[in-house]
MITI-680977 format. One record per residue (C-alpha): residue number from 1; residue in one letter; chain; x, y, z. Coordinates in steps of 0.5 Angstrom, whole numbers, padded with zeros to 4 digits. Each point is the difference from the previous one (the first is absolute). Last residue first. Example, Ala and Ser with C-alpha at 12.3 -4.5 7.8 and 13.67 -1.06 7.14 Angstrom:
% residues 2
n_res_chain_x_y_z
2_s_A_0027_-0002_0014
1_a_A_-0002_-0007_0002
//
This chain:
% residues 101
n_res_chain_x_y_z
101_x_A_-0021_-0137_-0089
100_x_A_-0005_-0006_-0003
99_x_A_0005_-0005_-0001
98_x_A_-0002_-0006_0005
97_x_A_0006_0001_0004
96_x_A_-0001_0006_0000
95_x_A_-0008_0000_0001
94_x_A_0002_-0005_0005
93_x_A_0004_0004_0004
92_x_A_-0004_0006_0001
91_x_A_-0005_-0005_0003
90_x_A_0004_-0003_0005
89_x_A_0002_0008_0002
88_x_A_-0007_-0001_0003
87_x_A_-0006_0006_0000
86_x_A_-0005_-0004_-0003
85_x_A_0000_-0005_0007
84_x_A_-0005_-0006_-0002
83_x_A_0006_-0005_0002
82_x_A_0001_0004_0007
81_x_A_0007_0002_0001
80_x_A_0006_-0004_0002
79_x_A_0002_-0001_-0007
78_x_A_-0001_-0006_-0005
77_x_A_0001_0000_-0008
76_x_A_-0001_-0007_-0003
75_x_A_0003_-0001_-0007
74_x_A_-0004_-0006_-0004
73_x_A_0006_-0003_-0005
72_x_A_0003_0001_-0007
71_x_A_0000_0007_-0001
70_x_A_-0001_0002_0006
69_x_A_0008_-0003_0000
68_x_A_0002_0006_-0003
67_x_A_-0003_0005_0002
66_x_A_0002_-0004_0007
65_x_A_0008_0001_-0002
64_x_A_-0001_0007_-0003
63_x_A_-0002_0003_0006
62_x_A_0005_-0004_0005
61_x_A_0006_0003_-0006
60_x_A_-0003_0007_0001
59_x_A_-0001_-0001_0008
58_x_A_0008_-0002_0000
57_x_A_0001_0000_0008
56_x_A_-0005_0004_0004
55_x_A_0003_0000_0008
54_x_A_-0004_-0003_0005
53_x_A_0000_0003_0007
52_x_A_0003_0007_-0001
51_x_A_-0003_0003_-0005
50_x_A_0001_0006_-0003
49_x_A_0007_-0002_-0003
48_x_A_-0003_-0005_-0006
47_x_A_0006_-0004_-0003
46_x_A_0002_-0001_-0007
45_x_A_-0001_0007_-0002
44_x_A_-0005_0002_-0006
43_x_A_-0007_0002_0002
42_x_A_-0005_-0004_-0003
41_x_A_-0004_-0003_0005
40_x_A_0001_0006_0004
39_x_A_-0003_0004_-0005
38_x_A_-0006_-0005_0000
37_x_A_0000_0001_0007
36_x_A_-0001_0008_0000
35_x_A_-0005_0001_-0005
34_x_A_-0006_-0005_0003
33_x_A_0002_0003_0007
32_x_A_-0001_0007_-0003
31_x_A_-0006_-0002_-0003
30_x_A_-0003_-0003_0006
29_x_A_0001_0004_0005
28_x_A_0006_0003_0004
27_x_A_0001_0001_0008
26_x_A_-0006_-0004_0001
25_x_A_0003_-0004_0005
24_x_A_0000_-0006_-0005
23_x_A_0003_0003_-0005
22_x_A_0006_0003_0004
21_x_A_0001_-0006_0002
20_x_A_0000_-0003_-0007
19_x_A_0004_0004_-0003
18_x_A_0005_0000_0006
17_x_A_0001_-0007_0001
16_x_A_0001_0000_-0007
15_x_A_-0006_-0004_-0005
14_x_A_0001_-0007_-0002
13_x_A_0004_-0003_-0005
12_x_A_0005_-0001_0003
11_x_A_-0003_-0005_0005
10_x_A_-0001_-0006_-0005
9_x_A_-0003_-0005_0005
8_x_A_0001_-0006_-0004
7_x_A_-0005_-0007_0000
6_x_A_-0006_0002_0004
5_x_A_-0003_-0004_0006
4_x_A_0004_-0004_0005
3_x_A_0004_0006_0000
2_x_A_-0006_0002_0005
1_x_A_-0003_0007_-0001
//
């Protein structure tokens, strides 16, 4: 997606490159996947070693940025997967953001 059509690409936010290769091959499920971002979400550390082109930097404090900020505004996740794929680490994200995790 062009620059053009979105405000910021929060790239720490989403899965390790291992964990979602490992998805997408099929080398774990679903659940598995589920469990494992969202301890990378909250792992302690100021830079994620596992990935070698973009480097997680404060994932706690970007979490609470946008909680907050949903709470004042529409938040709108995107991802290279399919608006209608269920198993996207986007859906994880928003019950965080929103909560429910």
């Amino acid at each position: 997606m062009p620059a053009s059509r979105y405000h910021v690409w929060m790239a720490n936010l989403g899965p390790s490159e291992k964990l979602l290769r490992d998805f997408q091959s099929g080398l774990i499920g679903w659940g598995e996947f589920n469990r494992r971002y969202r301890k990378e979400l909250f792992e302690s550390g100021t830079v994620d070693q596992r990935n070698s082109t973009i480097k997680n930097h404060g994932q706690k404090f970007t979490l609470r940025l946008l909680q907050t900020l949903s709470k004042r505004t529409t938040l709108t996740l995107l991802c290279h997967c399919a608006e209608a794929e269920p198993h996207c680490h986007r859906h994880v994200l928003r019950k965080i953001l929103e909560g429910k995790v």
